[in-house]
N, C-alpha and C positions, 0 to 999 in steps of 0.2 A: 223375319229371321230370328232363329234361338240358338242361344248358346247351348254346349253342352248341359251345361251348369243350371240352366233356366228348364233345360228339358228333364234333368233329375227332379228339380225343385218340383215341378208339375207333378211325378208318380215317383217319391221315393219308397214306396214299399214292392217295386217292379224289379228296383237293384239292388237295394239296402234291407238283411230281414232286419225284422224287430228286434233289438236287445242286440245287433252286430259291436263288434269292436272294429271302428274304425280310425285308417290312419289317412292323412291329408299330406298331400307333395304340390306345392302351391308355392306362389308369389300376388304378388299383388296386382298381377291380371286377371288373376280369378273370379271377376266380378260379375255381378250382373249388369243389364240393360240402363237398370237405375244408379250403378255403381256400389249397389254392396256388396261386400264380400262376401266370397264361399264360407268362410270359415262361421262368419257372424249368421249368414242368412240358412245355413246346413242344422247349424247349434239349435237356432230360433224351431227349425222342423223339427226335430226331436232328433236328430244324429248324434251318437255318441262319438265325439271326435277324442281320441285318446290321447295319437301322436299327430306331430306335425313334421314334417321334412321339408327343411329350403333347400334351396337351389344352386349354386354359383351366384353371387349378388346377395344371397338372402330374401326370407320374406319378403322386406318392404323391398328389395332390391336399391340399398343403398351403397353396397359394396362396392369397388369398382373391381374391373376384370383385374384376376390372376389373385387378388384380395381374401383370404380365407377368412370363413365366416365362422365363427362360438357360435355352436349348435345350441350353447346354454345361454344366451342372449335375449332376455325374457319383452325386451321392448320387442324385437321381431318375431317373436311369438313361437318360433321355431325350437323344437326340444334333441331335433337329428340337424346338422348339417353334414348338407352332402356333396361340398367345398370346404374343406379344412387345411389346413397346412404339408400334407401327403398324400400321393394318389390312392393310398388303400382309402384317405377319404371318402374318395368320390362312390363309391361302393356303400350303402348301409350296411353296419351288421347285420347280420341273421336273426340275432333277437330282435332286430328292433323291427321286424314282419312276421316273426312267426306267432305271435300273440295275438295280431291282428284278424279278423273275417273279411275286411275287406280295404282296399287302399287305392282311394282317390289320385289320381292326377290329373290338375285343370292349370296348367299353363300356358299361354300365348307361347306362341313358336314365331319364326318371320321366314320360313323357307328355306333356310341355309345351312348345311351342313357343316360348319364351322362354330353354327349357335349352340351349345352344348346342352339347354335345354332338352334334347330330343336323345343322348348321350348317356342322361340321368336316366331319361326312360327306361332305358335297352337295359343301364345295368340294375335298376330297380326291377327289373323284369328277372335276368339271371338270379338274384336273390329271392325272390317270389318262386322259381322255379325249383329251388332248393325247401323253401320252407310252406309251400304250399297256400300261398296268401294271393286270392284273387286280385288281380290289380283290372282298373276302371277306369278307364278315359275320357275325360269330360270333353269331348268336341269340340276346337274351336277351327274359323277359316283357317285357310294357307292363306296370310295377308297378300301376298305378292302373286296369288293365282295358283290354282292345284293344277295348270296342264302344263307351263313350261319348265323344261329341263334343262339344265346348261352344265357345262364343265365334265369332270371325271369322275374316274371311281376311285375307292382308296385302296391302292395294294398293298398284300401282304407287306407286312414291314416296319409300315407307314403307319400303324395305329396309335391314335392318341386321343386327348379327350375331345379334339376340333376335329377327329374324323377316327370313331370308334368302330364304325360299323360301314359297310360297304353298298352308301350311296353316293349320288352326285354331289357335284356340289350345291346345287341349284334343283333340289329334289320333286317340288310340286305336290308333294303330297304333306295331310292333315296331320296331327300328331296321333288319332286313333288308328292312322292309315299305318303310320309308321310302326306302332305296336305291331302291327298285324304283321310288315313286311319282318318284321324282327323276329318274328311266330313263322313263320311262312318259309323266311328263305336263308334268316340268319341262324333258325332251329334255335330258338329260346322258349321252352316249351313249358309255358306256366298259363295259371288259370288267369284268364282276359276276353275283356268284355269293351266294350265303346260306347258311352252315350251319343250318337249323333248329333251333331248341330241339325239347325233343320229353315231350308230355304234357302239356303248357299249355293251358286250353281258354280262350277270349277274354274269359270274364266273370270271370277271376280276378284278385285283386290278388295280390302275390306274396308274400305271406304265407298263403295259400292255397294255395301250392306246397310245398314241401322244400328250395326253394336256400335260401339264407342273402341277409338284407341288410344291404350292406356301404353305408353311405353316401358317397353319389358323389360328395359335395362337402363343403366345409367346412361349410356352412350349411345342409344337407340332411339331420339328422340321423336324422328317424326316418320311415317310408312314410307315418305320416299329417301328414308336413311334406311329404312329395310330394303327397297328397290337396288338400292344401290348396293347394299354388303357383299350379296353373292362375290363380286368384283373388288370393292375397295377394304374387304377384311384382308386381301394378299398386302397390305402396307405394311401391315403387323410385321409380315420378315424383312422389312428391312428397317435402316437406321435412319427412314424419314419418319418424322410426326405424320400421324391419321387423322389431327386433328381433337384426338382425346384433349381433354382440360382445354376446349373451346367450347364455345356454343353451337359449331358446326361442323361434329365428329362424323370423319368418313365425307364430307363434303370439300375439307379443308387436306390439304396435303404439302408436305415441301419441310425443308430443315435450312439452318443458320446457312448455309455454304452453298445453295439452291442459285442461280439464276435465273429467276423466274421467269424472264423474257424469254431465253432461251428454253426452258421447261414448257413452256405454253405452244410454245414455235412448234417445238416437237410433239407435244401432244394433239393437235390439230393435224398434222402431216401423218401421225401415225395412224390417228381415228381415220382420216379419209382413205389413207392404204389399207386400214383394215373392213373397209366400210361397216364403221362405226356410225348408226344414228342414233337422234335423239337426246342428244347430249353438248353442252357449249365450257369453255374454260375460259377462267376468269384470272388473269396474273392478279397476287395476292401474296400479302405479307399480313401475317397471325403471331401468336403469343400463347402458347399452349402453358396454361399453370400449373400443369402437374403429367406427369412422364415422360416420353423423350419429348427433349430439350427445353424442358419447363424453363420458364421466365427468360427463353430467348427468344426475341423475335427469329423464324421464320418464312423464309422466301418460297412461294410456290402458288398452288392453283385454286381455284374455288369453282368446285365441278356443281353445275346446274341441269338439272332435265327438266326437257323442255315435249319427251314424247315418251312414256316411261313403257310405251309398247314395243315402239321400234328399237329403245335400248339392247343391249345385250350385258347384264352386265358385269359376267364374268370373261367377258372381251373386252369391256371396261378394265378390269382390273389387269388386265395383260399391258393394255396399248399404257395404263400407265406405269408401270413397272418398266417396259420398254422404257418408255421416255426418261424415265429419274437412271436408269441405269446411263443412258446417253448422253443427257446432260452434265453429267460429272461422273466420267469411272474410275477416276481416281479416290473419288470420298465416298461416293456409293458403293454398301456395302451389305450382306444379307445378314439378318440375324441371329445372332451366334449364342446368346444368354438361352438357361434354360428354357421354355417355352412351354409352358401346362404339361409341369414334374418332368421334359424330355428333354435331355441331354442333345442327346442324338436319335437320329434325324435332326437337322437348322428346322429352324419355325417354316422355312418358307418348302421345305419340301412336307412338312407336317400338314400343312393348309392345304398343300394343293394332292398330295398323297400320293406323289413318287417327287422325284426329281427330273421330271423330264421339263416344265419348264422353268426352273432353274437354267440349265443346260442348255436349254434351247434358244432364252434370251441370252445367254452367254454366248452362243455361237451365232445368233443373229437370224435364228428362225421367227419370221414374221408371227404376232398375234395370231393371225384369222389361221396359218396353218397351222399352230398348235392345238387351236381348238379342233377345225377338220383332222386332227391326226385323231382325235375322240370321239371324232362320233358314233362307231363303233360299242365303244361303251355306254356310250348313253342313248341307245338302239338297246343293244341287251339287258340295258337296269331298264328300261322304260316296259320290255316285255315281262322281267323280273318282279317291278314293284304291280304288276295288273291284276291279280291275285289279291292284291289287300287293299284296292281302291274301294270306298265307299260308298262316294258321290258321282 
């Protein structure tokens, strides 16, 4: 198995000419096999690397989410950030690609449409479209598998930086795939190229390969906390802890006022009416040190997979939103603070990219038929993204 990265390194005068100006959009999953970076191992070739662009988190991705990053921050090595304190942020200027011949992107993604990583692409691609700056995708896996789909698509409305562009949530496809579908079907019509990874077959998670996994984010620490996201990123809208400012974010859930027994009770009953597998809940008391409800303890679950194929687990993150909503509707409440620069739309119709289940857990439409109410859409993205498959 090769990384994109590893496959340039092999033939850079195949993508790179001679005497190019090049720009790098990177973090510190950009590595190779052995763990050195793009930046150090590109330079060492003879690549003229000019500029550098971080991400959300930053190069070294020390940031935590929602955290604006100084593009002029010379320990992360980064001279653009493309996270700063306003959403024209997220956007590079025009100058800062139209000088360049060619512009690198080698980020780790983990499958999910909420990870913004894939966000940046789309709109470093608009920008390239305008100043005529080929952009090049350094290939890495879909960690969580390139064939399964799960969840919805984002309507009109509903755009944000957790769903900019109208995929699922649970999309299965590479981040070169994903250039392509943005080329393809979201008509972002700029010069783009993909270095293929090479030896990846699409039912693999990437622990099933030989690269190494470098967590992509602060909060992202191990692939089966990527397994999970698709599902337990809908926390974010409401006013339970996800488990941030623990050591086991997105595994861990529940707030001050939680009954955990009660919380458990119901998430077992609701996983079995939804026939949910693969998954077991732990009643559990946490102490998140930093965002909601830092330095208070926490009453609630400690979610374990135990089959991470039979999961689902953007039905995961329904059957739990059901249960916190049931277990106290009087203090259960959706998220109402701005939500990446958006007012309105609440965070949790942003994530999911309408409000139908908002609504629908309001009124007391079971998980499993929210999701069959989608399938549909994710029948027609699945026909939509087949065009820009690779692998």
């Amino acid at each position: 198995m090769r990384s994109g990265l590893e496959v340039l390194l092999s033939d850079i005068d195949r993508v790179i000419p001679k005497g190019a100006r090049v720009g790098l959009c990177c973090n510190h999953t950009a590595v190779t096999r052995t763990l050195e970076h793009a930046i150090v191992a590109l330079r060492r070739a003879g690549v003229q690397i000019v500029r550098l662009f971080g991400p959300e988190h930053g190069v070294d991705a020390t940031a935590q989410d929602m955290i604006a990053v100084d593009g002029d921050d010379a320990a992360a090595q980064a001279t653009v950030s493309l996270y700063g304190s306003t959403e024209a942020s997220l956007h590079p200027p025009d100058a800062t690609l139209a000088d360049l011949d060619v512009l690198l992107f080698d980020i780790q993604d983990i499958g999910s449409r909420y990870y913004t990583y894939q966000a940046t692409l789309g709109f470093m691609m608009q920008v390239a479209a305008r100043t005529g700056t080929k952009i090049v995708v350094l290939d890495r896996p879909n960690p969580i598998d390139g064939v399964t789909m799960e969840g919805n698509v984002v309507k009109p409305g509903f755009e944000s930086f957790v769903g900019a562009f109208p995929l699922a949530v649970r999309h299965g496809m590479t981040m070169g795939e994903l250039g392509h579908f943005f080329r393809n079907h979201v008509g972002i019509d700029c010069p783009y190229d993909v270095v293929r990874c090479e030896g990846w077959d699409r039912d693999q998670f990437l622990d099933e390969t030989d690269l190494p996994w470098v967590f992509p984010s602060p909060n992202m620490p191990l692939l089966e906390t990527a397994a999970i996201y698709p599902g337990l990123c809908l926390i974010e809208g409401t006013n339970l802890s996800e488990g941030r400012g623990t050591t086991r974010p997105f595994h861990l859930v529940g707030a001050p006022w939680i009954d955990r027994a009660r919380f458990v009770s119901l998430l077992q009953k609701g996983a079995a009416d939804a026939g949910l597998e693969g998954v077991a809940f732990r009643a559990a008391t946490f102490e998140p040190r930093f965002q909601k409800h830092a330095g208070k303890a926490c009453h609630g679950v400690e979610l374990f997979v135990h089959d991470r194929h039979a999961m689902e687990p953007f039905l995961l993150g329904l059957v739990m939103l059901e249960a916190a909503l049931r277990t106290d509707p009087e203090r259960f409440a959706w998220r109402t603070e701005t939500y990446e620069f958006v007012d309105t739309p609440i965070a949790i119709d942003l994530l999911i990219g309408c409000p139908d289940a908002r609504l629908g857990l309001e009124a007391r439409v079971r998980p499993r038929e929210l999701v069959e109410s989608w399938q549909d859409e994710i029948d027609t993205f699945a026909e939509d993204r087949e065009a820009s498959l690779l692998y």
